[in-house]
C-alpha positions as CSV (number, residue, x, y, z in Angstrom):
1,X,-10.7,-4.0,87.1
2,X,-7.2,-6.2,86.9
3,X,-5.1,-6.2,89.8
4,X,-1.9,-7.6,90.5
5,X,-1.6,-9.3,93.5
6,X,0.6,-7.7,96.3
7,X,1.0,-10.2,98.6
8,X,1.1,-14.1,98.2
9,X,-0.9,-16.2,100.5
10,X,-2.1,-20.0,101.0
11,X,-6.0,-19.4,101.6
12,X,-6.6,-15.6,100.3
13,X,-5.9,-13.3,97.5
14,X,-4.5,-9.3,98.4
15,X,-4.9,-7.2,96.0
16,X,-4.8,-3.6,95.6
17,X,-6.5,-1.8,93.7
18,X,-6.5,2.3,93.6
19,X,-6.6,3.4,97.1
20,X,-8.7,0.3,98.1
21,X,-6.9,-3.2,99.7
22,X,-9.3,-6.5,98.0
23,X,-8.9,-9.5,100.5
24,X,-10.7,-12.5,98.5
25,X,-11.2,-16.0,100.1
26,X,-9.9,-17.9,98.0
27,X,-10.4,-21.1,99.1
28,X,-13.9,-21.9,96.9
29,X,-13.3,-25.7,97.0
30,X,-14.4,-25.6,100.3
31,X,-16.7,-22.6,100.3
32,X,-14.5,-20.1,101.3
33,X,-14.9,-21.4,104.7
34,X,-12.5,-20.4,107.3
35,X,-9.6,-22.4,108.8
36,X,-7.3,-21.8,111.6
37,X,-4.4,-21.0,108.3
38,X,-7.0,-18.2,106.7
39,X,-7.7,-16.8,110.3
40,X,-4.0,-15.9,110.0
41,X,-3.6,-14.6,106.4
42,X,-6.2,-12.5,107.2
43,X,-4.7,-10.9,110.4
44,X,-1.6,-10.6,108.5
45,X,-2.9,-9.1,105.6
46,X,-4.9,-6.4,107.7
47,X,-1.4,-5.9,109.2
48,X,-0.2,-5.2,105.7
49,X,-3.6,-2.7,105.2
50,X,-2.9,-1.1,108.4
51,X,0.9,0.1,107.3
52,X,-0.1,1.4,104.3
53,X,-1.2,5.4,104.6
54,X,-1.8,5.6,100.6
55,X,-5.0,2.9,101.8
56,X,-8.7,4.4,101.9
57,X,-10.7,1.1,102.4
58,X,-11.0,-2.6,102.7
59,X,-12.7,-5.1,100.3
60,X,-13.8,-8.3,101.7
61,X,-15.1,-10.5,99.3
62,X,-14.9,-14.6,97.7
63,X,-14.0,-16.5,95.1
64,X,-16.6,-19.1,93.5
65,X,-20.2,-19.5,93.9
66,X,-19.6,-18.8,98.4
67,X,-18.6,-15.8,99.9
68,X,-17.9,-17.5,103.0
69,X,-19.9,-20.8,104.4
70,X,-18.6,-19.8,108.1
71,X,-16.2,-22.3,110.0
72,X,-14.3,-24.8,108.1
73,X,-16.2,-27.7,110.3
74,X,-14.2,-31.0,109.1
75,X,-11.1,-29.1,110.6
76,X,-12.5,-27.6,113.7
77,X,-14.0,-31.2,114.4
78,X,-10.8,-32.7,114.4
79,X,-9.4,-30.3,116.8
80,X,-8.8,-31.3,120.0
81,X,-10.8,-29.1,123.0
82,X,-7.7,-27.0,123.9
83,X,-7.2,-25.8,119.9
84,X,-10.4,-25.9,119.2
85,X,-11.4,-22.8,121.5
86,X,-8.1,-21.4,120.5
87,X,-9.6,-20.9,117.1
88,X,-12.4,-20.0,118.5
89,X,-11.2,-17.3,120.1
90,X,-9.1,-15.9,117.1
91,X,-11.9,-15.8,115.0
92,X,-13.8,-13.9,117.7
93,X,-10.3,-11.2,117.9
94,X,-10.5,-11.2,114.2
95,X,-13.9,-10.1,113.5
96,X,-13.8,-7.2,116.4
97,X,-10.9,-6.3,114.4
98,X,-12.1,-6.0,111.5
99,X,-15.5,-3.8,113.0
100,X,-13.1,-1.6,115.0
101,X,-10.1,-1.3,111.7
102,X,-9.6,2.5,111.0
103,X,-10.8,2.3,107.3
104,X,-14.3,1.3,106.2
105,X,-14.7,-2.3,105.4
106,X,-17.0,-3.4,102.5
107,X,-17.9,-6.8,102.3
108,X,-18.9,-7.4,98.1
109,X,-20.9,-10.8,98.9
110,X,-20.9,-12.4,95.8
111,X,-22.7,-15.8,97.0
112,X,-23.7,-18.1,100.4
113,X,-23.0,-15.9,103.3
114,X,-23.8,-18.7,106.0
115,X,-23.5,-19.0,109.8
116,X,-19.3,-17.8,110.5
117,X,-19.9,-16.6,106.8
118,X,-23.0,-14.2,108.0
119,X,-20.8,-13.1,111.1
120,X,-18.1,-12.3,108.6
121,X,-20.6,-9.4,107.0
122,X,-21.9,-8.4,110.4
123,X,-18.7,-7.2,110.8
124,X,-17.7,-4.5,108.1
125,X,-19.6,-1.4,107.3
126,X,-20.8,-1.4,104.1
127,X,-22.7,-4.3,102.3
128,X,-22.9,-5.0,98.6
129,X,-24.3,-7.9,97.2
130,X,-25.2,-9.9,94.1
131,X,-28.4,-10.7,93.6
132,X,-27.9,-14.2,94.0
133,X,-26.4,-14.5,97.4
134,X,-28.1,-15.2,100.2
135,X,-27.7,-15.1,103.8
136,X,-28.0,-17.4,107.0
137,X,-27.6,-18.7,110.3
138,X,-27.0,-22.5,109.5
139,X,-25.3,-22.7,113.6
140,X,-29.9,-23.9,114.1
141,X,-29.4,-27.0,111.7
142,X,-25.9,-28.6,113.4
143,X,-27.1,-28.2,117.3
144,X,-24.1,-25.1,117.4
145,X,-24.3,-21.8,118.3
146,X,-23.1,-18.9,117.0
147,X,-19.3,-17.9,118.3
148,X,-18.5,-15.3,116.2
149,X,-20.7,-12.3,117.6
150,X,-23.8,-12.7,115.4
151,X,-26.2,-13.2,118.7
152,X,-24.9,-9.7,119.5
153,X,-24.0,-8.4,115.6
154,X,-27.3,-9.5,114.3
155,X,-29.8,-7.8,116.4
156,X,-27.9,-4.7,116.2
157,X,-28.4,-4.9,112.6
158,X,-31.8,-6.6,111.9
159,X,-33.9,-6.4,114.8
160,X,-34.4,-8.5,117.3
161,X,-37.4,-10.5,116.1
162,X,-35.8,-10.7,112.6
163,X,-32.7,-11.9,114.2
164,X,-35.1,-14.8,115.9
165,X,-36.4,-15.8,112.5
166,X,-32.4,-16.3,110.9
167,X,-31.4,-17.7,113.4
168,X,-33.9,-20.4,114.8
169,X,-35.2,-21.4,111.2
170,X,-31.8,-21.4,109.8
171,X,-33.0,-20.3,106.3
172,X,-31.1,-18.8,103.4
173,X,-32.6,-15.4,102.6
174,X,-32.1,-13.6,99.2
175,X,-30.2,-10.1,99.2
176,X,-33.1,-8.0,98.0
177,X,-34.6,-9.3,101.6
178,X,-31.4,-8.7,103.3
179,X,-31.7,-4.9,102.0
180,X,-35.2,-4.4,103.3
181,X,-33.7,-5.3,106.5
182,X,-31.2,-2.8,106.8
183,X,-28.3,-5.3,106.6
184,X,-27.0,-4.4,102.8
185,X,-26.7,-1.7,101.2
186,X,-27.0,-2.8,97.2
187,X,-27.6,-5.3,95.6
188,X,-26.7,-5.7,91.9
189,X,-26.4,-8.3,89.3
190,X,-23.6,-10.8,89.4
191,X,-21.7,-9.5,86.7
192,X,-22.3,-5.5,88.3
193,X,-20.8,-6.6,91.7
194,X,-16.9,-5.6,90.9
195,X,-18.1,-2.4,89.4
196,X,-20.7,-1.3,92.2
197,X,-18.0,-2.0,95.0
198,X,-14.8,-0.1,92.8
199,X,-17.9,3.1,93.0
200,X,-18.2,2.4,96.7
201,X,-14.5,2.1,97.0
202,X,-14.5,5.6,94.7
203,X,-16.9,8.0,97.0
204,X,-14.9,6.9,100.2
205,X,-11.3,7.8,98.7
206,X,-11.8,11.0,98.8
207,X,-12.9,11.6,101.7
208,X,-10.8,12.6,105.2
209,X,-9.3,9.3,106.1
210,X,-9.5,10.5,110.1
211,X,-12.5,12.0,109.8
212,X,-14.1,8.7,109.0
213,X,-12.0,7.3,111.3
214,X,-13.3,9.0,113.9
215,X,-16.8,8.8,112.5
216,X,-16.5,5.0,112.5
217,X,-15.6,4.9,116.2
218,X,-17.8,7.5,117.2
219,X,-21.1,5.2,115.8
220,X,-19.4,1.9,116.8
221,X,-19.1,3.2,120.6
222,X,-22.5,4.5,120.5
223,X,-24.4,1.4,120.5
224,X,-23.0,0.3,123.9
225,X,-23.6,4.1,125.9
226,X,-26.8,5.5,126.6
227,X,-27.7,8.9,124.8
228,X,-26.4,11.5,126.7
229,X,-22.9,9.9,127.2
230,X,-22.4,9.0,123.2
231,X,-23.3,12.9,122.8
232,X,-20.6,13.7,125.1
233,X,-18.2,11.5,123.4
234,X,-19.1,13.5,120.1
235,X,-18.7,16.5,121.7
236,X,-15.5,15.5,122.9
237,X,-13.9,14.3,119.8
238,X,-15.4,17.3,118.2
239,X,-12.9,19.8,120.2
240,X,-10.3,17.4,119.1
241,X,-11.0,17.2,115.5
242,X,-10.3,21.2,115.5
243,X,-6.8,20.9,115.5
244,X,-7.1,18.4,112.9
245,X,-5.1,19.2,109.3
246,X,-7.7,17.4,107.6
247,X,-10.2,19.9,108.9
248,X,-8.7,22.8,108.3
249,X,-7.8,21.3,104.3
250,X,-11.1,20.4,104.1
251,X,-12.6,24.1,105.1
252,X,-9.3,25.7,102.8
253,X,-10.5,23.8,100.2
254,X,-14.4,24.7,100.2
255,X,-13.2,28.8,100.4
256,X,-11.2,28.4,97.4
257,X,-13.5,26.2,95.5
258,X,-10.9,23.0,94.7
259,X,-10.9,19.8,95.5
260,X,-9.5,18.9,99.1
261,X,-5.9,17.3,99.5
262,X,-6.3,15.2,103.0
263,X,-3.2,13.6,104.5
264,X,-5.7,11.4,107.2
265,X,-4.0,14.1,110.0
């Protein structure tokens, strides 16, 4: 689908398309890996995404043969100690924002998804991917370690022992295995990627924008509460989801047999 892009920046494309904001990395000289300069853009540009009420969801995706090859090393090695855990630690705030942001994130993976790349994914909601990408831990290979949240992400996602195996042998795994796991959610043909994510991107725009919303932090704080306390916080964002307009559209809507007009109120 064409876009015109909204917004200019250095080390991304923002486009939007329908009622769905596409960030692309656009940096496929060198991977799409991440710099302290993309780190920005994309805080910036999910400021931009968060202003916007007309907004339904988030792609995440690259340009080129990467979606993301993880850190940009030849910069962060240059760093000195003081900046170098600076960007550390953006990158880190960056990817808890993007699992907490109010709309679902999709990440179309359209190549490598590797080490900072991987942690990238582990962090949005929805996962398509072409069926050429593939997906690892490379931190194994270089004596790192993962700083991005995939020691926690990853497990939460995979499996422990799974986990193990990404991230001690450091291979590159194909999507279709990916899916097995649990991690992605489709995975198409190159040239089917665009399409499959706009149909994602279609199914979640008409939907209540705070009653995924609330969904999305309802199973987010769920992982960290045992049972009976996550059941309590549904409960309790149940009573206040009755005075919600959205709810009472949505039930207006299914008397009267039309399609529901949601505000995200």
């Amino acid at each position: 689908m064409p876009a015109t892009p909204t917004h200019a920046f250095e080390t991304l494309q923002f486009d939007v398309r329908g009622t769905a904001a596409w960030l692309v990395l656009d940096r496929p000289q060198a991977m799409n890996s991440v710099s302290p300069r993309m780190l920005e853009e994309l805080d910036a540009a999910l400021d931009i995404v968060a202003r916007d009420a007309a907004l339904r969801s988030v792609v995440l995706t690259g340009r080129g043969r990467a979606f993301c090859a993880g850190a940009d090393l030849l910069s962060v090695r240059g760093l000195g100690e003081a900046a170098a855990r600076d960007f550390a630690d953006a990158a880190h705030a960056l990817l808890q924002r993007i699992e907490a942001f109010p709309l679902p994130v999709i990440a179309a993976v359209n190549g490598l998804a590797l080490a900072g790349g991987l942690e990238l994914v582990l962090a949005c909601d929805l996962v398509v991917a072409a069926r050429e990408a593939r997906f690892g831990d490379a931190h194994a290979k270089l004596g790192l370690l993962p700083g991005w949240g995939a020691t926690a992400r990853l497990p939460r996602r995979i499996g422990v022992a799974r986990a193990k195996q990404m991230m001690f042998t450091a291979q590159q795994l194909p999507a279709d295995t990916l899916a097995g796991w649990g991690l992605v959610h489709e995975v198409v043909p190159a040239d089917a990627l665009e399409a499959a994510v706009v149909a994602w991107c279609a199914q979640l725009a008409d939907k209540s924008p705070l009653g995924l919303r609330r969904m999305k932090q309802l199973l987010g704080d769920s992982l960290e509460q045992p049972l009976p306390v996550a059941l309590r916080a549904e409960r309790a964002m149940l009573e206040a989801h009755a005075h919600a307009n959205d709810r009472r559209e949505g039930l207006e809507a299914f008397a009267q047999k039309r399609t529901p007009r949601f505000t995200g109120t």
